[in-house]
LOLUM-897178 format. One record per residue (C-alpha): x, y, z. Coordinates in steps of 0.2 Angstrom, whole numbers, plus 5000, padded with zeros to 4 digits. Example, Ala and Ser with C-alpha at 12.3 -4.5 7.8 and 13.67 -1.06 7.14 Angstrom:
% residues 2
    px    py    pz
  5062  4978  5039
  5068  4995  5036
//
This chain:
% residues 87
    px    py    pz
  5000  5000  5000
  5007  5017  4993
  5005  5032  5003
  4998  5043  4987
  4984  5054  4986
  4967  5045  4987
  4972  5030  4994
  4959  5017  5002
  4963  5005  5016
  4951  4993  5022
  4952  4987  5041
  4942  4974  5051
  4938  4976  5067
  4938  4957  5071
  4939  4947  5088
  4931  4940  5102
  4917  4946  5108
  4912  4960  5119
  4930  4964  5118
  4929  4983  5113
  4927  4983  5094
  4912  4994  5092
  4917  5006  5105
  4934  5010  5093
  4923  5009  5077
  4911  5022  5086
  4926  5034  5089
  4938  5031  5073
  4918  5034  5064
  4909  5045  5072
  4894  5032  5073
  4885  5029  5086
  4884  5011  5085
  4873  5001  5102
  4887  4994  5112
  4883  4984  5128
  4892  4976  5143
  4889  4958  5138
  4890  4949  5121
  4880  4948  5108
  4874  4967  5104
  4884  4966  5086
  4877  4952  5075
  4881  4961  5056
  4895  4969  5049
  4893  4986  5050
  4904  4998  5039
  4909  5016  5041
  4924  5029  5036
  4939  5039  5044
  4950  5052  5033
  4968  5056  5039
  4974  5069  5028
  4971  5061  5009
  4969  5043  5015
  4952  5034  5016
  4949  5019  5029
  4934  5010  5028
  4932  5002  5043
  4922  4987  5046
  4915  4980  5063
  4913  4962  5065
  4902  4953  5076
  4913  4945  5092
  4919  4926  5087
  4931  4913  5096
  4934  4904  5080
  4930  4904  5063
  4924  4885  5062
  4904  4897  5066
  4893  4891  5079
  4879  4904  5075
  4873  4918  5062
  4884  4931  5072
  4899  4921  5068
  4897  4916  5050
  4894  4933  5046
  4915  4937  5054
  4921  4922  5045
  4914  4925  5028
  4917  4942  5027
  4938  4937  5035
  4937  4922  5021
  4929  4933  5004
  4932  4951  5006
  4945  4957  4997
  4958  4968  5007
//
């Protein structure tokens, strides 16, 4: 990744759950995503961006998983997205 004008980065927020990701998606976004003291509160991808100067980072926030072998909705939807998307 070249640091020229108009680059795009993608970033995942991926991990386990109720481990913080939404919280640092909500300040690197501005969004004001529900976050909750317990697991479960994220079960989509939710996408948003941050501009430093002339770069572009979409962010995307992952529901919480321990593994990508998914047990539940919430965790197919991290290992899809961590297996297709494109970086």
């Amino acid at each position: 990744m070249s640091n020229t004008i108009g680059s795009k980065i993608k970033i995942a927020l991926a991990g386990n759950p109720n481990a913080g990701k939404t919280t640092i998606f909500n300040k690197l976004v501005g969004a004001h995503q529900h976050v909750g003291n317990y697991p479960g509160v994220t079960v989509e991808k939710v996408q948003g961006t941050c501009h430093h100067g002339s770069l572009e980072m979409l962010f995307t926030d992952l529901p919480g998983t321990y593994s990508l072998n998914a047990t539940s909705p919430e965790e197919a939807v991290s290992r899809d997205f961590i297996y297709h998307e494109t970086p």
